[in-house]
N, C-alpha and C positions, 0 to 999 in steps of 0.2 A: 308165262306165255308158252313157252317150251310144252308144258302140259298139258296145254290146251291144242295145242299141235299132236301130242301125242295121243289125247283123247281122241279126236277127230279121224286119226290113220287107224285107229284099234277099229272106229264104227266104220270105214269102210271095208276095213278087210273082212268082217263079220257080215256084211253084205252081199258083198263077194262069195267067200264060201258059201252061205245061204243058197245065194242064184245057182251057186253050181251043184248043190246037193239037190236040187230041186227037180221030182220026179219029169220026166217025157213027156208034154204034152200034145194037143195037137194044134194045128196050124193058128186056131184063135186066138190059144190061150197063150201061147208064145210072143201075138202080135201083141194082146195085151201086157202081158211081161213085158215086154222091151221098150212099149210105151212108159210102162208104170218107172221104168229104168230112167228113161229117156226126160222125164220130170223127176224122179231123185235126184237127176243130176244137177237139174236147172237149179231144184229147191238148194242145191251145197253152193250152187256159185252164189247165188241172192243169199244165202247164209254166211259164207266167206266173207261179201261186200257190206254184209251187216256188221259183221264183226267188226273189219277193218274200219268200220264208220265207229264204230263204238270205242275204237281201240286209238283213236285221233280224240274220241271226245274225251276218255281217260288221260291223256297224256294232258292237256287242257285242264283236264280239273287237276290234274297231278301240279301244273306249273302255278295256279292259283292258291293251292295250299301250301307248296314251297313260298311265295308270295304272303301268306296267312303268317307263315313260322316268322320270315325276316321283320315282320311288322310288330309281330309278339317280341323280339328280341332289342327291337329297336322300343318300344315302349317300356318294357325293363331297364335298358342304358337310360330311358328318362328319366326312371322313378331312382334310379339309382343318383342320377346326379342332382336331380332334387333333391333327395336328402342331403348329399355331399353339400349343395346350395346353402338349405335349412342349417347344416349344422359348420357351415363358414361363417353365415350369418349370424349365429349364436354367439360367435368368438369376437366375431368383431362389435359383438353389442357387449358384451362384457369386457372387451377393450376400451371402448367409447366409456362403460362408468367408470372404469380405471383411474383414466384419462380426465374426468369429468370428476372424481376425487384428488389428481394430485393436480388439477389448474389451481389452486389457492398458494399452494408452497411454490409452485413456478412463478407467479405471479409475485410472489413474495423476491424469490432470487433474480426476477426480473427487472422489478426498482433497485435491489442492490448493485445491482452492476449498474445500470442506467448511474446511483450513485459514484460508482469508481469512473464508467465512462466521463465522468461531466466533465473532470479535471487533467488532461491528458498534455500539457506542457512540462515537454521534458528538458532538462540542461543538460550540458555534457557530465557537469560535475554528481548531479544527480544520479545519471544514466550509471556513473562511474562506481558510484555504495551502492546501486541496484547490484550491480552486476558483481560490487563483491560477498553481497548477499548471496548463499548458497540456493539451487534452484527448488530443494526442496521446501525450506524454509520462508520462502518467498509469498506474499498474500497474490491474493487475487488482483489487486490493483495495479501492485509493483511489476506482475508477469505482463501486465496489457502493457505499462508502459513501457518496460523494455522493449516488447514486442514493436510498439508503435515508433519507438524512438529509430530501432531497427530499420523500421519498414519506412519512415522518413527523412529516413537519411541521405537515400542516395536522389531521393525528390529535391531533398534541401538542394544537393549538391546542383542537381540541373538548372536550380531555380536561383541559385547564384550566376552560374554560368550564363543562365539568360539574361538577369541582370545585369550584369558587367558588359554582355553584347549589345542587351540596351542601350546603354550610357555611353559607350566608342559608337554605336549610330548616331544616338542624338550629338555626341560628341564634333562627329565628324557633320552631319547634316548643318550643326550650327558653324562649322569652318565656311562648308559649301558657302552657306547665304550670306557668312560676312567676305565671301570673295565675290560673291555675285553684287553685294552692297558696293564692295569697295570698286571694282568695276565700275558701276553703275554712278561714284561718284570721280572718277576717276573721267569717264564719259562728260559726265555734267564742268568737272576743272578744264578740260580738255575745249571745250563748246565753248565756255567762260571766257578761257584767253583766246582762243581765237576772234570771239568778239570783239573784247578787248585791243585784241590787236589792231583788227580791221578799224576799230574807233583810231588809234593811234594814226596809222597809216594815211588816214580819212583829213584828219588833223593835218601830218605833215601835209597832206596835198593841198590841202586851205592855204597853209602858213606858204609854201611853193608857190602857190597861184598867187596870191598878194603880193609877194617876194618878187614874181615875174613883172606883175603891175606895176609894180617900183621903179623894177630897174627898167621898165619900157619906158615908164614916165622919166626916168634920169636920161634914157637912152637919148628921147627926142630933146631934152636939155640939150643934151653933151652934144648935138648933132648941131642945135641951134648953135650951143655955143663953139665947135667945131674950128671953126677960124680962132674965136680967140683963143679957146682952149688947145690948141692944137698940139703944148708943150704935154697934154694931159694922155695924149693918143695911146701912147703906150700901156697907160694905167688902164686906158680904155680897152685895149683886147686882150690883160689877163682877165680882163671879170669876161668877157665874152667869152673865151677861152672854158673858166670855172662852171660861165651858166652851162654850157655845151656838156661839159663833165654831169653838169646835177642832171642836165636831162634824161643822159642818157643811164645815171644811176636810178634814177626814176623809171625808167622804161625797163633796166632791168628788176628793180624791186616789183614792178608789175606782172613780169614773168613769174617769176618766182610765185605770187603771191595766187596766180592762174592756177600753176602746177598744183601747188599746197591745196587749192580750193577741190581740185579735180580727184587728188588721189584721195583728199576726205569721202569726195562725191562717192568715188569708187569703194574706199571701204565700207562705210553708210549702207551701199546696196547689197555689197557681195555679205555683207552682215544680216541684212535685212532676208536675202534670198535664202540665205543657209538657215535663220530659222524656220523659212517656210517650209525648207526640205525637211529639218527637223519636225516638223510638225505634219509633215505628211507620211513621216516612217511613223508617226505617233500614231496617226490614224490607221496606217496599215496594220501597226501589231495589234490595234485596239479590233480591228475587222477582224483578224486572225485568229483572234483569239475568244469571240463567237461564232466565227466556224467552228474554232475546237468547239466549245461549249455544245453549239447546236450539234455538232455528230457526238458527242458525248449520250445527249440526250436521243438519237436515234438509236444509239446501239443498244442504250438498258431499254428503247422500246421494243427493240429489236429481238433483244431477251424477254422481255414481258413475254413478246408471241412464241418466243419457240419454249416457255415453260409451257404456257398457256396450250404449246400443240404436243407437248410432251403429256399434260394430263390426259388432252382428248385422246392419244395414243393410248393411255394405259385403260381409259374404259372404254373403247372400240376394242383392245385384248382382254377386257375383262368381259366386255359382252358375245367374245369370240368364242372366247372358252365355254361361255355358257350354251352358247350354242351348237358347240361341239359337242357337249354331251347331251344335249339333246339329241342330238342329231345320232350318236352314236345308239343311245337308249330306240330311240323309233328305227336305225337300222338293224339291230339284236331283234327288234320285237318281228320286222317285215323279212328279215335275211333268207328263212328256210322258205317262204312262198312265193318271190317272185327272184328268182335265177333270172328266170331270162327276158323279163320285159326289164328289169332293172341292167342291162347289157346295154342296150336301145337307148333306154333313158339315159346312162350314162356317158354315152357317147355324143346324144345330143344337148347335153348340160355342158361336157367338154367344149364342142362347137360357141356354145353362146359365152362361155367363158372365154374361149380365145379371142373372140368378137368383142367381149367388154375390156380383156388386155391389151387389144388394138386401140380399143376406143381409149383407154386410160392414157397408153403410151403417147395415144395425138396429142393431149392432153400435157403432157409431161412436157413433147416438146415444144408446146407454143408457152409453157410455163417457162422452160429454159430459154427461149428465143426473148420473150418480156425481158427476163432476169439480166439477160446478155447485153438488150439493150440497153436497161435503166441503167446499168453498170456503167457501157460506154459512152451512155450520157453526160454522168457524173464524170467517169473520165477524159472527157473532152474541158468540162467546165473549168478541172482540176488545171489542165493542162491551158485551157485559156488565160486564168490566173498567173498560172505559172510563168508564161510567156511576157503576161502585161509587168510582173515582176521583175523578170530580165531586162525587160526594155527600159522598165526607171532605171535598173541600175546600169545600163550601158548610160542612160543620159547623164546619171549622175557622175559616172567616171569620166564622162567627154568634158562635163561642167566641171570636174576634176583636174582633167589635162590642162583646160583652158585657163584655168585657177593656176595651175604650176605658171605655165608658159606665161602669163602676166608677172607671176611674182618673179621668175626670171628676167623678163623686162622691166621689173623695176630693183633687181639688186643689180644690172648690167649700165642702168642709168645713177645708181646710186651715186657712184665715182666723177659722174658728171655734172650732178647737184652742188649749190654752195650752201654754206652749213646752215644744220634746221635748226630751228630753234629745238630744246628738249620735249615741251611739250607733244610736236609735231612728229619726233624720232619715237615717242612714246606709243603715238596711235601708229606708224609708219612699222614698230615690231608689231601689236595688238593686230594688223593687217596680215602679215606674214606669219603670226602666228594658227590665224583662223582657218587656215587650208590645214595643220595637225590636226585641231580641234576636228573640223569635218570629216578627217579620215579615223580619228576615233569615235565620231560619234554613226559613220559608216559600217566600220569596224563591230560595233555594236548590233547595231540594226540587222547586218547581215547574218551575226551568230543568232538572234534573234527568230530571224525568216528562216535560217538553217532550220532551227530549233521545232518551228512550228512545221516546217516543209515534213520533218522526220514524224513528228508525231501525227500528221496527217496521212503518212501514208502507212503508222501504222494503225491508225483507224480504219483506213482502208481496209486494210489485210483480215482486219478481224472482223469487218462487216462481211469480207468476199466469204470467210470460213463461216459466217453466221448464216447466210445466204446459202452456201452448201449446203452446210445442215438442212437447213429451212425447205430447200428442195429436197436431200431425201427423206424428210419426215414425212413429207405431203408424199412423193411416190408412194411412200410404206402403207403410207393413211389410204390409199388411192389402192393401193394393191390389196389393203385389207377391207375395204368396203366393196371391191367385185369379188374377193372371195365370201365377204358376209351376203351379198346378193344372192351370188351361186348356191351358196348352202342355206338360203332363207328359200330358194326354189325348190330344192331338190328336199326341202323338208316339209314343203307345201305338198309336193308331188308324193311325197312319202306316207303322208298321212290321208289323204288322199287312197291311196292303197289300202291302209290301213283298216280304214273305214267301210271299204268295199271287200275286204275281205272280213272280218268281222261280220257285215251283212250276210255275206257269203256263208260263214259259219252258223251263224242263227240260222239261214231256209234249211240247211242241211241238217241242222237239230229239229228243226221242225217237219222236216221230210222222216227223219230215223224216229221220231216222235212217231209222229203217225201210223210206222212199218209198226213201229213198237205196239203200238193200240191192236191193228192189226192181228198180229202176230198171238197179241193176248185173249183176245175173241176168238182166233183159230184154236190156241190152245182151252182155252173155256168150254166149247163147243164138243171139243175131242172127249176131256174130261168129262163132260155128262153122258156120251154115249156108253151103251151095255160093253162088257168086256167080248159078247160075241162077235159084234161089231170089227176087233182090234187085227182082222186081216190083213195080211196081205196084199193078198186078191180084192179085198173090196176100199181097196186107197181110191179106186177110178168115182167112186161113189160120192168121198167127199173130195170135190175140186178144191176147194178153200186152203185143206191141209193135202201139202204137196210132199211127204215124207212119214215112213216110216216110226211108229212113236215103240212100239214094241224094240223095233230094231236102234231106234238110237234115243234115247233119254233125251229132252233138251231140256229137263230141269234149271240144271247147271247155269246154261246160258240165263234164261230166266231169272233165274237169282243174282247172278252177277250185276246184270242188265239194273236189275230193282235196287238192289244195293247199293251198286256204284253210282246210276247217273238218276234214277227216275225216283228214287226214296230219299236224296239229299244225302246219304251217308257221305264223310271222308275214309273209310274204310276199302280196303282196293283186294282185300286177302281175299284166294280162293282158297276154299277149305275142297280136301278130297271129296267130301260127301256131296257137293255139289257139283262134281265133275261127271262120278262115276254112281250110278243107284245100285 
């Protein structure tokens, strides 16, 4: 280019000198001169803008044969890895008969061991000449079994110990039920003689009531006979005396036998109630312990979705990527043509971006507001529970107190009781002992409800951290689909350009096409006229051609012109002889 610059400065200054060597003339021939000037000059700028059109179209074909070359180099890395392919493939087929020759002898060594495997019981004392067998000398058989023996040994060892912990369960399980039996018949001897008793007592009051009947009937005797009897009188009011005694022994063995009846009554129920309590800590840990279950099951659901939004994250960045280079490739291709409408564009792409970041962010926080609430839902219900838990056990501690405070009114009465029969002292401990039993099986319950209380709230914790996450995935997700929007726009708009300048390209090949045509018919034209013709002075003659051809060569140009863009050549060289004639 530089010499093409240089050519062009040689043919004006050769002009130049020309016009100034040029004899005196008069007023016409000057005007003519100066016109003839005054169109050289125009012919160099429409020459210039030829150029520079032609010199946009060069760099164009220059970028399409750079383009030609990476395509040629890239289809040689293919032919290259093709064969590399071709001659992997080779290897691995001649591995395959290899392979396909020695299956018969593996197959062979395969039942052999299949044979040593079958028999792998081993004893200590065995294990014991394996092992004084040296390891080189050792077969195939002897090496597995030591191995095996090795390797189940310390299984054996566990599988004793579970054993043994079996047998103290079962052990102990069979104590349990022969104490809950002997209970049970302990209950039933208990029930036995008190009926028994009551028969007894039933009895004496019969044999008492006829015994009264008696001495009523002797009574009204001894009344009749009162007169004569009257030596008898004295005999007469010890039995009166005696009956007054039985009655009132009577009246106290009916007290007693009230009281007996009452505090059965009373153990009977406080027995009966304590197992209902039992049995409703039973059902609370059984609830309990499908809630665990059920948030077990939320939280690997909970996991499902955030793998599940972990994938859709990685192809939303894998589809980002791709569109990043897109994006990048159409902006390399538009970069040098549109400066400044890509300013505009880019400030109003900004605008709708910050508008879809607003919109996102509303988004975000009616997602956090949802989140916040489901949360304090759950924990409201958490806490409803928790409260209704409290309150059994304040009741059960009242029904606790209330349980002491009896059995202190009955050991503060004990002293005032006349003696029980054994049977009756037997249930009267079996009573007093049932408020320990209750406060152990309270005891229980409550490390129980601890137990679940803690692991519930660390499901909590690990739901709230999954929920985290879960919200800034969706942000991320949410942040990355209005930045794939914005660059799905601004790639539309891009190509879009693209399009229109490419159009834009082709009228402008098809306008310097046609100059060219032009250009070549003026030159044609020239070329057939006589050399006397080749004046000066007679340029005004032909209007068509607006420049000196004596005074500057346009071969050059011409040839370039045909070579480079209108002959299909990739060849770009200007050779001297085409500059200079």
């Amino acid at each position: 280019m530089e010499v093409l610059y240089q050519a062009l400065a040689d043919v004006e200054e050769e002009e130049v000198n020309q016009e100034a060597l040029a004899p005196t003339e008069d007023a016409t021939a000057s005007y003519v001169r100066i016109s003839n000037h005054n169109k050289l000059r125009a012919f160099k700028r429409l020459r210039l803008t030829i150029f520079l059109h032609f010199k946009r179209l060069f760099m164009m074909r220059w970028k399409d044969l750079c383009k030609s070359w990476v395509i040629t180099g890239l289809e040689a890395e293919l032919k290259q890895l093709e064969q590399q392919a071709q001659t992997g493939l080779a290897a691995l087929k001649s591995r395959q008969r290899q392979i396909e020759l020695d299956l018969p002898e593996m197959d062979q060594q395969l039942n052999s061991l299949k044979e040593v495997l079958h028999d792998l019981d081993v004893s200590e004392p065995l294990y014991a000449e394996l092992l004084a067998v040296p390891e080189a000398k050792r077969s195939v058989k002897a090496h597995i079994q030591v191995l095996a023996y090795e390797k189940m040994k310390k299984y054996r060892e566990e599988m004793e110990t579970l054993r043994k912990e079996r047998d103290t369960s079962r052990e102990s399980l069979t104590r349990q039920n022969d104490e809950v039996e002997r209970m049970q018949r302990e209950v039933q001897r208990v029930t036995a003689a008190a009926v028994l008793e009551k028969r007894e007592t039933e009895k004496e009051m019969s044999a008492i009531a006829a015994r009264n009947e008696r001495l009523e009937v002797e009574l009204k005797e001894v009344l009749v006979k009162v007169e004569v009897l009257s030596a008898k009188a004295a005999i007469y009011d010890e039995v009166k005396d005696k009956l007054d005694q039985a009655e009132i022994s009577i009246v106290n063995a009916d007290n007693q036998r009230a009281v007996m009846t009452a505090t059965l009554q009373v153990v009977t129920d406080e027995k009966r109630r304590l197992l209902e309590v039992v049995k409703d800590k039973d059902h609370c840990l059984d609830l309990l312990s499908m809630d665990k279950i059920y948030i077990t099951r939320e939280v690997k659901a909970h996991q499902d979705q955030v793998k599940k939004l972990e994938q859709e994250l990685q192809q939303q960045q894998e589809k980002l990527r791709a569109l990043k280079s897109t994006r990048q490739e159409l902006y390399n291709r538009v970069l040098t043509d549109n400066r400044d409408s890509l300013a505009a564009h880019e400030q109003r792409l900004q605008a709708e971006l910050a508008r879809l970041q607003e919109h996102a962010n509303r988004d975000i926080e009616t997602i956090r507001k949802e989140a916040s609430e489901a949360a304090a839902e759950k924990v409201k219900t958490y806490r409803e529970l928790r409260d209704a838990a409290l309150a059994e056990a304040e009741t059960l501690k009242a029904i606790q107190r209330e349980n002491k405070s009896n059995y202190n009114e009955l050991l503060t009465n004990e002293n005032n009781l006349p003696r029980l029969p054994s049977e009756l002292w037997e249930m009267h401990f079996m009573a007093t002992d049932m408020p320990n039993r209750f406060q152990e099986l309270q005891r229980v319950s409550e490390a129980k409800e601890i137990e679940a209380r803690s692991g519930i709230k660390l499901r909590d914790l690990e739901i709230e951290q999954l929920r985290v996450a879960q919200n800034e995935i969706r942000c991320a997700l949410n942040q990355k689909s209005i930045e794939n929007e914005a660059l799905a726009e601004k790639v539309k708009v891009l190509t879009e350009k693209y399009y229109k300048r490419e159009l834009e390209t082709e009228r402008s090949a098809s306008l310097l096409q046609n100059e060219l045509e032009i250009t070549r018919r003026n030159l044609a034209h020239y070329e057939t006229q006589p050399l006397h013709q080749h004046n000066p002075r007679n340029i005004s003659s032909t209007p068509k051609l607006m420049f000196n051809i004596q005074q500057m060569n346009f071969q050059w140009l011409y040839n370039l012109l045909r070579g480079g863009f209108i002959g299909g050549k990739t060849t770009y060289e200007i050779k001297p002889e085409c500059i200079l004639s």
